[in-house]
PyMOL Python script that loads the backbone (N, CA, C, O; Angstrom):
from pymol import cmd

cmd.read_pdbstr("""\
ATOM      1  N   UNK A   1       8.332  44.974  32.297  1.00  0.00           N
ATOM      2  CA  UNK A   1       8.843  45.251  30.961  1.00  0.00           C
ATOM      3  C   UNK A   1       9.880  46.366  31.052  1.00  0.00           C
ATOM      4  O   UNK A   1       9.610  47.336  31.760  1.00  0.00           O
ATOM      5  N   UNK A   2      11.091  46.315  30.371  1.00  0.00           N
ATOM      6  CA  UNK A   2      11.990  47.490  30.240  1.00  0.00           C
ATOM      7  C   UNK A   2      11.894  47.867  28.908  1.00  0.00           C
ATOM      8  O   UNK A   2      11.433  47.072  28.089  1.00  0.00           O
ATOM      9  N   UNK A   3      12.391  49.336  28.477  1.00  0.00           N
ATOM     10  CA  UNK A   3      12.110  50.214  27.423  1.00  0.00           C
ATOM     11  C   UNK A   3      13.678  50.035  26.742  1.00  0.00           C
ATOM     12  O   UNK A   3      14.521  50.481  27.521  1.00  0.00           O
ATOM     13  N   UNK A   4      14.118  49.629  25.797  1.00  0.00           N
ATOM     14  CA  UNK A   4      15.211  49.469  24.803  1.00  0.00           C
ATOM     15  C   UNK A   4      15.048  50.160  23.765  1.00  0.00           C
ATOM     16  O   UNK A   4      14.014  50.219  23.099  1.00  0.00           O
ATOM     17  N   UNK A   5      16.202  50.804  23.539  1.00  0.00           N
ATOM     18  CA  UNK A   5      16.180  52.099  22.521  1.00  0.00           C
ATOM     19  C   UNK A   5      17.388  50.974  21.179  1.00  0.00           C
ATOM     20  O   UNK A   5      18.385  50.454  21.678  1.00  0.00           O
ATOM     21  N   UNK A   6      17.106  50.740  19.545  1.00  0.00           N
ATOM     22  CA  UNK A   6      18.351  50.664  18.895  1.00  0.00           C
ATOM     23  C   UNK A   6      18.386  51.281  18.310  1.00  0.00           C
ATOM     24  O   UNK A   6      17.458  51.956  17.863  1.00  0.00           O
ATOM     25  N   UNK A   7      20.214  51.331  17.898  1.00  0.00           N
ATOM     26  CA  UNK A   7      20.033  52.153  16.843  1.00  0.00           C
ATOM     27  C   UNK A   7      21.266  51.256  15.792  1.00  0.00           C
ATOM     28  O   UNK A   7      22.197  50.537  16.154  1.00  0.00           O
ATOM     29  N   UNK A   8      20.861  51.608  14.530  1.00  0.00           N
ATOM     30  CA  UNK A   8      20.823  51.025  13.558  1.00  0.00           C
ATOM     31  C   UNK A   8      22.274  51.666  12.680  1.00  0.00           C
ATOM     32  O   UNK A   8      22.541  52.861  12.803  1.00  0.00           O
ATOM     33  N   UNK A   9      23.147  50.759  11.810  1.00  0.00           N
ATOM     34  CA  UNK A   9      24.032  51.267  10.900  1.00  0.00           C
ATOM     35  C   UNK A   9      23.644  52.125   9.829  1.00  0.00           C
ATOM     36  O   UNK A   9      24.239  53.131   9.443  1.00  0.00           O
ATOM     37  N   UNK A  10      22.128  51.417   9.191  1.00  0.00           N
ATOM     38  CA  UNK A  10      21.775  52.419   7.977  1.00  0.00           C
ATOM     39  C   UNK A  10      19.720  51.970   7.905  1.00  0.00           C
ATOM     40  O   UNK A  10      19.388  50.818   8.186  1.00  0.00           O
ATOM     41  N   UNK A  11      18.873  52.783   7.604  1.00  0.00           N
ATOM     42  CA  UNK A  11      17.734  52.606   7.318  1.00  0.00           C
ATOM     43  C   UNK A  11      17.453  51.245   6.939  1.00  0.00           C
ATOM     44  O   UNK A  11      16.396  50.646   7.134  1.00  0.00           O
ATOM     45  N   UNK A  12      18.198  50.934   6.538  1.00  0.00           N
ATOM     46  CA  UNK A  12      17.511  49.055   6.075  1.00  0.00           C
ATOM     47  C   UNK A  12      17.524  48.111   6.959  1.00  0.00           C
ATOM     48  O   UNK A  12      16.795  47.132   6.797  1.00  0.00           O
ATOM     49  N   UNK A  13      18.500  48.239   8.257  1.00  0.00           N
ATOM     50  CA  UNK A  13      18.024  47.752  10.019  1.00  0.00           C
ATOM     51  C   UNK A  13      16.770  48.188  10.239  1.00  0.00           C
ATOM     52  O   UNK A  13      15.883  47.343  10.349  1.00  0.00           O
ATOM     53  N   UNK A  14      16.394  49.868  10.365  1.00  0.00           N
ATOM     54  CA  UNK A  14      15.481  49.893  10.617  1.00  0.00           C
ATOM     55  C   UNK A  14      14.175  49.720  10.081  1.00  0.00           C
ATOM     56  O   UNK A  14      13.154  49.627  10.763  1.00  0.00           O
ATOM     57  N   UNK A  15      14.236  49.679   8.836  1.00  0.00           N
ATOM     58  CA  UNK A  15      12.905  49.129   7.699  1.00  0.00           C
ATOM     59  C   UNK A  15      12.886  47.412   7.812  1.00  0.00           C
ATOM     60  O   UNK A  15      11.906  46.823   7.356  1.00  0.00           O
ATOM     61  N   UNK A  16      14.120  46.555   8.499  1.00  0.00           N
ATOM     62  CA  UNK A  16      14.158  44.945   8.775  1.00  0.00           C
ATOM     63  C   UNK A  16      13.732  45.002   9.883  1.00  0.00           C
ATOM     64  O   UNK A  16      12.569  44.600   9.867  1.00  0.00           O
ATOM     65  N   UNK A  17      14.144  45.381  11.180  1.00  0.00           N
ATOM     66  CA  UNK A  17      13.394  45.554  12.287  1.00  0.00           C
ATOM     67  C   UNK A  17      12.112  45.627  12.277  1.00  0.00           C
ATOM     68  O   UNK A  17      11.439  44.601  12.380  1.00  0.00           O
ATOM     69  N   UNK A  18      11.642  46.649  12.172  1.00  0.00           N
ATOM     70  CA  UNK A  18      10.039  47.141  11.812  1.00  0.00           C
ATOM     71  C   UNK A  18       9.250  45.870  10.979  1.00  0.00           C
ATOM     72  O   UNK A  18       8.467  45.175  11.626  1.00  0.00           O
ATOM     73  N   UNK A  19       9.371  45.715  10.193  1.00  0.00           N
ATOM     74  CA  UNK A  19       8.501  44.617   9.392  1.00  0.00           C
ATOM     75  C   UNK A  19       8.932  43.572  10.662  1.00  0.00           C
ATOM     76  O   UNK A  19       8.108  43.554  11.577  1.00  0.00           O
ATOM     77  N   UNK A  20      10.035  42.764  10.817  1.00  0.00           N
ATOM     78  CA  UNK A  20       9.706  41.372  12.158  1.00  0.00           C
ATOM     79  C   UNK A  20       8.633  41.889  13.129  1.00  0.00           C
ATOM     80  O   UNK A  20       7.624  41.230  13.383  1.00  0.00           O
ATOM     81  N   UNK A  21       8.889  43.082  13.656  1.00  0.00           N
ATOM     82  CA  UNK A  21       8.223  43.687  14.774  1.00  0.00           C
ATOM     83  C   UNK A  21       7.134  43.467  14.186  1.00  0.00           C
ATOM     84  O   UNK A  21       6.739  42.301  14.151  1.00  0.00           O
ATOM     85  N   UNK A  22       6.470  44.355  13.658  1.00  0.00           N
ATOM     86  CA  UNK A  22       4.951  43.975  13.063  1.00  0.00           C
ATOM     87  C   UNK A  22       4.217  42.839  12.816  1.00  0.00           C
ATOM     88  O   UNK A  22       3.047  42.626  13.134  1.00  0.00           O
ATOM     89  N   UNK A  23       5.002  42.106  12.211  1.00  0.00           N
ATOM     90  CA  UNK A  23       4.864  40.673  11.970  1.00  0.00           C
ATOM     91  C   UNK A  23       4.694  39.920  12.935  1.00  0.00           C
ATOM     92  O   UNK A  23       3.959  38.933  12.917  1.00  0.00           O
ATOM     93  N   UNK A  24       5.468  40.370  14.041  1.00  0.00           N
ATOM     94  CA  UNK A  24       5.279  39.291  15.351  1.00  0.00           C
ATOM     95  C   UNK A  24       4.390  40.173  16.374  1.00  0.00           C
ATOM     96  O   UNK A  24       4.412  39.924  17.579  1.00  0.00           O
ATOM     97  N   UNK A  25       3.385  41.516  15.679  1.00  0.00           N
ATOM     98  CA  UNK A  25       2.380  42.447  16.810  1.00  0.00           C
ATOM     99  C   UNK A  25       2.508  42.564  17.897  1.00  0.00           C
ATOM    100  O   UNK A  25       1.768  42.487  18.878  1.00  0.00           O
ATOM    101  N   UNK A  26       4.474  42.954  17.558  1.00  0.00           N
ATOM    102  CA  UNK A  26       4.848  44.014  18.963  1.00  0.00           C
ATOM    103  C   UNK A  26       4.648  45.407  18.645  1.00  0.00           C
ATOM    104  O   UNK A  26       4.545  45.930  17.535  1.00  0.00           O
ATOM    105  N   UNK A  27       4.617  45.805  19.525  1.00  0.00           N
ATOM    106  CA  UNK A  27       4.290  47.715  19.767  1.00  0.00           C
ATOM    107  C   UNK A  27       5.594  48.111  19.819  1.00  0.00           C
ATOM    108  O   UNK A  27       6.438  47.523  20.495  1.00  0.00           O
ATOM    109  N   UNK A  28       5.858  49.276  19.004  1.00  0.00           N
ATOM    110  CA  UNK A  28       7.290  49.962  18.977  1.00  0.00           C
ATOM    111  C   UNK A  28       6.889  51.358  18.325  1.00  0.00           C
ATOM    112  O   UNK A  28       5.809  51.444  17.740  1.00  0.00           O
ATOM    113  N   UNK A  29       7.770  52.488  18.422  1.00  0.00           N
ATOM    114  CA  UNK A  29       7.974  53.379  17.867  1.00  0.00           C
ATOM    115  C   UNK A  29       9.336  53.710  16.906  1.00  0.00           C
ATOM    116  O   UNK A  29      10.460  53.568  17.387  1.00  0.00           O
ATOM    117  N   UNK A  30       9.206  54.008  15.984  1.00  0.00           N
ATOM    118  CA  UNK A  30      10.367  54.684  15.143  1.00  0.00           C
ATOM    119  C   UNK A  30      10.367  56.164  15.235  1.00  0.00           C
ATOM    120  O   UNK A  30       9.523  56.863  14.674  1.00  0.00           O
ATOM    121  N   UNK A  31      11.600  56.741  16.151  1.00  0.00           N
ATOM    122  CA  UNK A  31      11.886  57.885  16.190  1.00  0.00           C
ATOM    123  C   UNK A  31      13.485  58.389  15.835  1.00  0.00           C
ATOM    124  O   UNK A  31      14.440  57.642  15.622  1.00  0.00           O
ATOM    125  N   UNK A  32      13.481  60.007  15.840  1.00  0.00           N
ATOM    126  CA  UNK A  32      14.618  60.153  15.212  1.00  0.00           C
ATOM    127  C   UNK A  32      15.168  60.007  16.667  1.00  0.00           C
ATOM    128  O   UNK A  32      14.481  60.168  17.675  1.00  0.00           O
ATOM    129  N   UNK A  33      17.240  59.500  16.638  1.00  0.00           N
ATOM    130  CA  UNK A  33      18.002  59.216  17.750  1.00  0.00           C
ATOM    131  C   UNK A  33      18.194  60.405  18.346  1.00  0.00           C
ATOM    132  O   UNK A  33      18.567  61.462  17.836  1.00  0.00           O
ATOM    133  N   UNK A  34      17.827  60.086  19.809  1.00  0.00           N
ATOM    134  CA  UNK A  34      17.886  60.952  21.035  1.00  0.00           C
ATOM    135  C   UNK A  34      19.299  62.400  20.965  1.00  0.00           C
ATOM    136  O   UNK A  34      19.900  62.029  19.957  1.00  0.00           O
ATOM    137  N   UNK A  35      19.695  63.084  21.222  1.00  0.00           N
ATOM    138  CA  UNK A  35      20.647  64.216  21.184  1.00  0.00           C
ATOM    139  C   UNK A  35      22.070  63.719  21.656  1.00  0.00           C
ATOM    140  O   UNK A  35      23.075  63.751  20.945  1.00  0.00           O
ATOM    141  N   UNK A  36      22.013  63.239  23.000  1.00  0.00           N
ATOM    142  CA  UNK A  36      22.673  62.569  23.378  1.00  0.00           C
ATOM    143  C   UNK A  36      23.793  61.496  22.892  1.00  0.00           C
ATOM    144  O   UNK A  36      24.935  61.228  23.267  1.00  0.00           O
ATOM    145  N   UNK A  37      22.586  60.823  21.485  1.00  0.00           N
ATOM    146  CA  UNK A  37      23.615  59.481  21.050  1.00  0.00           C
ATOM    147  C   UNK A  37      23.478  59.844  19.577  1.00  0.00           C
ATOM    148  O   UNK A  37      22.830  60.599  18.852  1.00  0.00           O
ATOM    149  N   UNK A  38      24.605  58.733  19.501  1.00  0.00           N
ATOM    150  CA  UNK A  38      24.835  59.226  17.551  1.00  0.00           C
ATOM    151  C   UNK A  38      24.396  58.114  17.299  1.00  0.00           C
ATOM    152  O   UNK A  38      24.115  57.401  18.262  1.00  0.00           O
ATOM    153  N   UNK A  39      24.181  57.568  15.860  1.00  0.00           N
ATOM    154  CA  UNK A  39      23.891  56.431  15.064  1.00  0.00           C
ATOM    155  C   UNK A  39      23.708  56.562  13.384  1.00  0.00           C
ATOM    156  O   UNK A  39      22.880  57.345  12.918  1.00  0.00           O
ATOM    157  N   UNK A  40      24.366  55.910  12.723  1.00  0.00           N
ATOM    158  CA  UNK A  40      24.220  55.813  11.668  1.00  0.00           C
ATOM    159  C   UNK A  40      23.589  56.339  10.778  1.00  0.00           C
ATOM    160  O   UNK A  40      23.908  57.061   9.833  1.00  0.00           O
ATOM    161  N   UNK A  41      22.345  55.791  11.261  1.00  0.00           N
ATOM    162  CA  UNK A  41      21.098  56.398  10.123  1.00  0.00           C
ATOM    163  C   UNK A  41      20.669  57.507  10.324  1.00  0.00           C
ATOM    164  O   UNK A  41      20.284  58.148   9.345  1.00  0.00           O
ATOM    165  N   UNK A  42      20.582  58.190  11.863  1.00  0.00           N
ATOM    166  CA  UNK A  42      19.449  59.245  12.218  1.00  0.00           C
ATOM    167  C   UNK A  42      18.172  59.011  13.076  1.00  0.00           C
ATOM    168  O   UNK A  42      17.529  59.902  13.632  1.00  0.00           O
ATOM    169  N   UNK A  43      17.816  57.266  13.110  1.00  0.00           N
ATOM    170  CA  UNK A  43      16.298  56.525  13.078  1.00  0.00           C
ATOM    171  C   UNK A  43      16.837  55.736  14.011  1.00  0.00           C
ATOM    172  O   UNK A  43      17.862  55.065  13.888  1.00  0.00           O
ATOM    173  N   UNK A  44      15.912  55.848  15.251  1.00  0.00           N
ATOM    174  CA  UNK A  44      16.452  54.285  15.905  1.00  0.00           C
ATOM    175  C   UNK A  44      14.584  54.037  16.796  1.00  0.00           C
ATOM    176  O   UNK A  44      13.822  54.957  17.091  1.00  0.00           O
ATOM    177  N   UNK A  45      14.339  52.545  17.009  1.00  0.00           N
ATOM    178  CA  UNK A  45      13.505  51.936  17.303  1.00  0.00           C
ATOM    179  C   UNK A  45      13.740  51.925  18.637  1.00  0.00           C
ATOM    180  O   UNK A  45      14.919  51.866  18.985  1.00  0.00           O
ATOM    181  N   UNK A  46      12.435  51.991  19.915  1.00  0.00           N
ATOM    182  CA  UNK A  46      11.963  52.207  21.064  1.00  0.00           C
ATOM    183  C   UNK A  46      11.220  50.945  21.110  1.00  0.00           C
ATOM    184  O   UNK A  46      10.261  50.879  20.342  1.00  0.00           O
ATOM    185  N   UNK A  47      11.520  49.699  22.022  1.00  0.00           N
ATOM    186  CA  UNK A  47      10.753  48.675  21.681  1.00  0.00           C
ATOM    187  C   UNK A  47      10.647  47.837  23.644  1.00  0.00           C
ATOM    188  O   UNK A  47      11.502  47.501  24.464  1.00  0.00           O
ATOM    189  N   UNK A  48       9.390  47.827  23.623  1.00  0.00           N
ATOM    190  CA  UNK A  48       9.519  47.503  25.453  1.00  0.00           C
ATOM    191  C   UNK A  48       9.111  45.781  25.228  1.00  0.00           C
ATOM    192  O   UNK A  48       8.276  45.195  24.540  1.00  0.00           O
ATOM    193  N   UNK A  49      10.176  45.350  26.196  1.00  0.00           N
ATOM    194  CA  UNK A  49      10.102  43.712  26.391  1.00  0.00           C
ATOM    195  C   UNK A  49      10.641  43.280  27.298  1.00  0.00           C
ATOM    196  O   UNK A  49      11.461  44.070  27.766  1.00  0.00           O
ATOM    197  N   UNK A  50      10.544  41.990  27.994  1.00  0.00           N
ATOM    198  CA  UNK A  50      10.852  41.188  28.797  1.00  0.00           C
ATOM    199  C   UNK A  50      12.472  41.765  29.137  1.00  0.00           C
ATOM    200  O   UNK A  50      12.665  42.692  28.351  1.00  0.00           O
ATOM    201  N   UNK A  51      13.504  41.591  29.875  1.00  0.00           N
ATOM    202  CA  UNK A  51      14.809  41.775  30.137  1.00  0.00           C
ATOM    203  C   UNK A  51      15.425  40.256  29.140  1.00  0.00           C
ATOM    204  O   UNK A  51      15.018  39.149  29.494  1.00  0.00           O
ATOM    205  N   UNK A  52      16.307  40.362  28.041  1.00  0.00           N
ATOM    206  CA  UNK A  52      16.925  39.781  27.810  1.00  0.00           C
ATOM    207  C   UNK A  52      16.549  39.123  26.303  1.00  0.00           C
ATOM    208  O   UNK A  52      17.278  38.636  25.439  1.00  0.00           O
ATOM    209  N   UNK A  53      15.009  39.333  26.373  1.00  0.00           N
ATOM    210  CA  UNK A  53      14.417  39.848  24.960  1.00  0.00           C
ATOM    211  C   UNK A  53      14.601  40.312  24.212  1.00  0.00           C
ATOM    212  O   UNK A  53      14.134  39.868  23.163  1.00  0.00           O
ATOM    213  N   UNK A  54      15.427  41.571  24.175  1.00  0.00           N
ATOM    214  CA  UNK A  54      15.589  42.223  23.142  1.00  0.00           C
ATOM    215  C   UNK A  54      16.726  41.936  22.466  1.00  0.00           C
ATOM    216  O   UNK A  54      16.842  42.615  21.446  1.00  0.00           O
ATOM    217  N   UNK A  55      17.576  41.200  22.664  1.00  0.00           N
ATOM    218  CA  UNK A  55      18.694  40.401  21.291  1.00  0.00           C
ATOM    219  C   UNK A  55      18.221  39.207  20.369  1.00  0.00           C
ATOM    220  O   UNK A  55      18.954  38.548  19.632  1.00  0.00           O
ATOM    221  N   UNK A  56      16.524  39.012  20.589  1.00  0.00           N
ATOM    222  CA  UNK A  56      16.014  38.324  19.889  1.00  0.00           C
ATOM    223  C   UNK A  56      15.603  39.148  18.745  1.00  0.00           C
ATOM    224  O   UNK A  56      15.262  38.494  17.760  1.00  0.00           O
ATOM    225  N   UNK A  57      15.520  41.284  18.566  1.00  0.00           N
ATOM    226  CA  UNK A  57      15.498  41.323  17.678  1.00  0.00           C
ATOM    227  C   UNK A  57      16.682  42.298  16.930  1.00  0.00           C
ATOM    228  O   UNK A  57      16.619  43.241  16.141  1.00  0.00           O
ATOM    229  N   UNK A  58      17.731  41.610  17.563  1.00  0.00           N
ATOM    230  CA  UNK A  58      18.800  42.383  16.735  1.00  0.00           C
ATOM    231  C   UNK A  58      18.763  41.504  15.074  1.00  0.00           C
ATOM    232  O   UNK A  58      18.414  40.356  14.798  1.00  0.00           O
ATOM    233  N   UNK A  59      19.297  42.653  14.190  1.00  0.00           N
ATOM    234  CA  UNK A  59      19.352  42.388  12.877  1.00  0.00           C
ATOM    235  C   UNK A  59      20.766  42.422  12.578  1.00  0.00           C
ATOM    236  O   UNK A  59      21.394  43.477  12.486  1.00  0.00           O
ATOM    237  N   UNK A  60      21.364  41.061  12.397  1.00  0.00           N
ATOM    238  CA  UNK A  60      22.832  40.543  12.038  1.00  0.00           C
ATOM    239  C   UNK A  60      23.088  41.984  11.338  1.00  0.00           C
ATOM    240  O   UNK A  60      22.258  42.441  10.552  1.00  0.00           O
ATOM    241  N   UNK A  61      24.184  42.617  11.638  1.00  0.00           N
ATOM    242  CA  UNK A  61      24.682  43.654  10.507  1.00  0.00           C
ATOM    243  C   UNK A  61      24.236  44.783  10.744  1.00  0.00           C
ATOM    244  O   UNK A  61      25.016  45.711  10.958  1.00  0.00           O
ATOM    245  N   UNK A  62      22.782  44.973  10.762  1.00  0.00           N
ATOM    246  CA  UNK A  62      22.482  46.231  10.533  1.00  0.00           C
ATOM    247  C   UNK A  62      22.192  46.908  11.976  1.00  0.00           C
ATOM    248  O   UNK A  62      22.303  48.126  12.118  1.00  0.00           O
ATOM    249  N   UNK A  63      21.823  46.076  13.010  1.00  0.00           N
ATOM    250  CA  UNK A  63      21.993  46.743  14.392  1.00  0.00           C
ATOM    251  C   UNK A  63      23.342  47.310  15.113  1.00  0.00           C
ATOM    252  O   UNK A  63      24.286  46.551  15.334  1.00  0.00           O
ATOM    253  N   UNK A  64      23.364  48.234  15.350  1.00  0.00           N
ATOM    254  CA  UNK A  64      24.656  49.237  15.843  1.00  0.00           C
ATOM    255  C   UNK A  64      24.472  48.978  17.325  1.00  0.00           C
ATOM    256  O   UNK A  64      25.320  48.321  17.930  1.00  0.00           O
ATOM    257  N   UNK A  65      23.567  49.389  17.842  1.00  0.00           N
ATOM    258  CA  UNK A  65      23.670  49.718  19.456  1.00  0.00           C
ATOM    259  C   UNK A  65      22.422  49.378  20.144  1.00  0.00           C
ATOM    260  O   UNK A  65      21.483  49.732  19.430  1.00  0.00           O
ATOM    261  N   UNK A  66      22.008  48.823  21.267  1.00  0.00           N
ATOM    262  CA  UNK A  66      20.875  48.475  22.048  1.00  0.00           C
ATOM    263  C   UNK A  66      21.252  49.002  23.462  1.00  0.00           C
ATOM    264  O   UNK A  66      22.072  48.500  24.230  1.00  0.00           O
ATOM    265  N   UNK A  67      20.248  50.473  23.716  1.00  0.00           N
ATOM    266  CA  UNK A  67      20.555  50.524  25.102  1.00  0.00           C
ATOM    267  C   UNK A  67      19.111  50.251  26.150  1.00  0.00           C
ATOM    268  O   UNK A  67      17.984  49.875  25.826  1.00  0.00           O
ATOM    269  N   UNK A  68      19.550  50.531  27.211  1.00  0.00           N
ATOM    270  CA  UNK A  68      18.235  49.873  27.855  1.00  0.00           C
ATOM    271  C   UNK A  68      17.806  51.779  28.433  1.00  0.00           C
ATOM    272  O   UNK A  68      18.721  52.444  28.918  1.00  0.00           O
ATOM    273  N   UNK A  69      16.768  52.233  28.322  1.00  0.00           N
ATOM    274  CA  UNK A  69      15.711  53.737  28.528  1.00  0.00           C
ATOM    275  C   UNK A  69      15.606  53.470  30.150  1.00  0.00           C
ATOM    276  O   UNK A  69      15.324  52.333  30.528  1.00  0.00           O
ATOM    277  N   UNK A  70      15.813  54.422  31.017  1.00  0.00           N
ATOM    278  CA  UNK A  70      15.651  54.312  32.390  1.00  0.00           C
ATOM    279  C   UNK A  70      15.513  55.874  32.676  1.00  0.00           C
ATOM    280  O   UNK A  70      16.400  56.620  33.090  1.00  0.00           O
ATOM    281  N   UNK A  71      14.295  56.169  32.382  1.00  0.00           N
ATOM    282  CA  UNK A  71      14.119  57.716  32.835  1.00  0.00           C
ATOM    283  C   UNK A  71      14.507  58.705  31.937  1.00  0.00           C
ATOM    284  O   UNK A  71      13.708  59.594  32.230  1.00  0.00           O
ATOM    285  N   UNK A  72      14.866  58.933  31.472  1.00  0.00           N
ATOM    286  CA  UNK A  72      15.396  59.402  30.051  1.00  0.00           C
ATOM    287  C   UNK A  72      17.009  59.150  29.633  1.00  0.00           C
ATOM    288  O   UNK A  72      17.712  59.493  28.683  1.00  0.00           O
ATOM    289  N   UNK A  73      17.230  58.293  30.973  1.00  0.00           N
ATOM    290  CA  UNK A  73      19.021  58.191  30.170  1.00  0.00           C
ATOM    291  C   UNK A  73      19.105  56.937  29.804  1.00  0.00           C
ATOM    292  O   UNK A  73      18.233  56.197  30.258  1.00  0.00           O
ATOM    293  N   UNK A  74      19.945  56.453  29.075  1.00  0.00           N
ATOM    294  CA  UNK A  74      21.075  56.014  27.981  1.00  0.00           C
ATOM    295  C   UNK A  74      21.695  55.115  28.555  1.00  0.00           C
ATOM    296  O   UNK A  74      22.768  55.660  28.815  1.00  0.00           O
ATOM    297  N   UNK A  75      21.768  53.537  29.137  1.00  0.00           N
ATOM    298  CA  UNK A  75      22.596  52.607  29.535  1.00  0.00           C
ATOM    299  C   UNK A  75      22.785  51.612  28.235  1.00  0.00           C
ATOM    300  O   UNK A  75      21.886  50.874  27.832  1.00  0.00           O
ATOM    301  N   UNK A  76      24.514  51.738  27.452  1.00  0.00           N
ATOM    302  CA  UNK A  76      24.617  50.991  25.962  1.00  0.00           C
ATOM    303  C   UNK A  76      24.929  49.807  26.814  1.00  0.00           C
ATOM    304  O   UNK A  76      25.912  49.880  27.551  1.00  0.00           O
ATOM    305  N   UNK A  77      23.977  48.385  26.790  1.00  0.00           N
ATOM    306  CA  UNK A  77      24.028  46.878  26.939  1.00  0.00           C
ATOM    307  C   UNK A  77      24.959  46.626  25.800  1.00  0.00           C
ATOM    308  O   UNK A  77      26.085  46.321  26.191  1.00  0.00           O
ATOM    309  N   UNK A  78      24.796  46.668  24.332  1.00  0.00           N
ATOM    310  CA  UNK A  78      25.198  46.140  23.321  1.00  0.00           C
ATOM    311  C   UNK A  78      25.676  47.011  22.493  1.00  0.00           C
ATOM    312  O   UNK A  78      24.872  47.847  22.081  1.00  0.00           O
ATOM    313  N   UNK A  79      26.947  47.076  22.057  1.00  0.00           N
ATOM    314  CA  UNK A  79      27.260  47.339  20.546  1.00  0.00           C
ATOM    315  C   UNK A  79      28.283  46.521  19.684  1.00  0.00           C
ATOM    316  O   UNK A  79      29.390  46.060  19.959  1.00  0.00           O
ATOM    317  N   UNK A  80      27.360  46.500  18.302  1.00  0.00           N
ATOM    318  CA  UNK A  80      27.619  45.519  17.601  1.00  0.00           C
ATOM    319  C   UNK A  80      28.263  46.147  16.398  1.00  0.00           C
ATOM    320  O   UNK A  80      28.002  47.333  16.197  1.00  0.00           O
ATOM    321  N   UNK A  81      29.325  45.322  15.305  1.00  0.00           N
ATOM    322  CA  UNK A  81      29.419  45.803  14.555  1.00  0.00           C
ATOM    323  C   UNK A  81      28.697  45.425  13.341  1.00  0.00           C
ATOM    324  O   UNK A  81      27.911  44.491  13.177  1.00  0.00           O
ATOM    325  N   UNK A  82      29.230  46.600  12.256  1.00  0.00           N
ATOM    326  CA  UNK A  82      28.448  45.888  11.133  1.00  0.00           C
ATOM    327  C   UNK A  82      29.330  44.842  10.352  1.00  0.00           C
ATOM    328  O   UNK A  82      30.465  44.559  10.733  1.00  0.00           O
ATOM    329  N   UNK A  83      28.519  44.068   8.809  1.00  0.00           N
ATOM    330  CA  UNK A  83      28.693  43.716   8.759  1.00  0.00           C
ATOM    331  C   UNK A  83      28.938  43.852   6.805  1.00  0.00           C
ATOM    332  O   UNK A  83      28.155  43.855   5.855  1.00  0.00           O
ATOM    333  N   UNK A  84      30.402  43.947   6.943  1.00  0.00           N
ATOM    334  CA  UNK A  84      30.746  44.362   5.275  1.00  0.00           C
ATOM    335  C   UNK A  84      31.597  43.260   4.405  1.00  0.00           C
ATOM    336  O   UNK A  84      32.599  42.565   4.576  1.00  0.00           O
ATOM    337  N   UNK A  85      30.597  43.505   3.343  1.00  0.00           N
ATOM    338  CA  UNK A  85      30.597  42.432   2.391  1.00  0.00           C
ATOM    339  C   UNK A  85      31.934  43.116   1.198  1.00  0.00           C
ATOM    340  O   UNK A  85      31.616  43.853   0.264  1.00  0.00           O
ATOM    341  N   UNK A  86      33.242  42.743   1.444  1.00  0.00           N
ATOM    342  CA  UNK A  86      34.417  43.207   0.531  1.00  0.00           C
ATOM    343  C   UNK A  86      34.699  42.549  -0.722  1.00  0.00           C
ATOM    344  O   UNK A  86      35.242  41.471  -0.482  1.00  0.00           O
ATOM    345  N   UNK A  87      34.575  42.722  -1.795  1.00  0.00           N
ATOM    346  CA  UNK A  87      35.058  42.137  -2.657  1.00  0.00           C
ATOM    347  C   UNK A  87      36.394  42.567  -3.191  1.00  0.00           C
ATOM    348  O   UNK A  87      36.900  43.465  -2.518  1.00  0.00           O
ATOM    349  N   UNK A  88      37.033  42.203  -4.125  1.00  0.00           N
ATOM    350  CA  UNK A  88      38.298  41.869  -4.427  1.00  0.00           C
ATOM    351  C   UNK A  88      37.715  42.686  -6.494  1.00  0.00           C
ATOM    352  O   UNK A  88      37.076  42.049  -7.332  1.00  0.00           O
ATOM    353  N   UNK A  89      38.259  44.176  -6.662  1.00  0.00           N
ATOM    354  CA  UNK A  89      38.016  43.825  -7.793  1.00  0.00           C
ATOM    355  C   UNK A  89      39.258  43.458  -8.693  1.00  0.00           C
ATOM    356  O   UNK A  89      39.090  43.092  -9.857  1.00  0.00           O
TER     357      UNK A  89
END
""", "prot")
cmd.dss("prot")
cmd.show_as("cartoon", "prot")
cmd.util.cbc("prot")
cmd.orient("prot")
């Protein structure tokens, strides 16, 4: 199993995350983002799985960044953007 850190555009990735996670009785932690990295919200999810697993739980939009935890450092696999809804007034 490898340790994947995300981090999220705004709290509602991480409150969508969390409920799938639960729902599907994986083990994760919600902590505030490491010193090192920035992110959106402040909040990013610690979630250990298979290699290649973990873009099964990115959240269209609201996931920012997925790195993979190797000792305490920081390798960014993924960053995604978000996803903004423009209207025309």
């Amino acid at each position: 199993m490898t340790e994947y850190l995300f981090l999220f555009h705004s709290t509602v990735g991480v409150v969508r995350m969390r409920k799938a996670l639960q729902a599907a009785g994986m083990t994760f932690r919600v902590k505030d983002i490491p010193r090192q990295l920035r992110g959106g919200c402040g909040l990013c999810i610690y979630l250990s799985c298979e290699a290649g697993e973990e873009q099964r739980w990115v959240v269209a939009g609201e996931t920012e960044a997925i790195y993979r935890v190797d000792e305490g450092a920081f390798m960014l696999l993924h960053a995604l953007p978000s996803t903004t809804n423009l209207t025309d007034s």
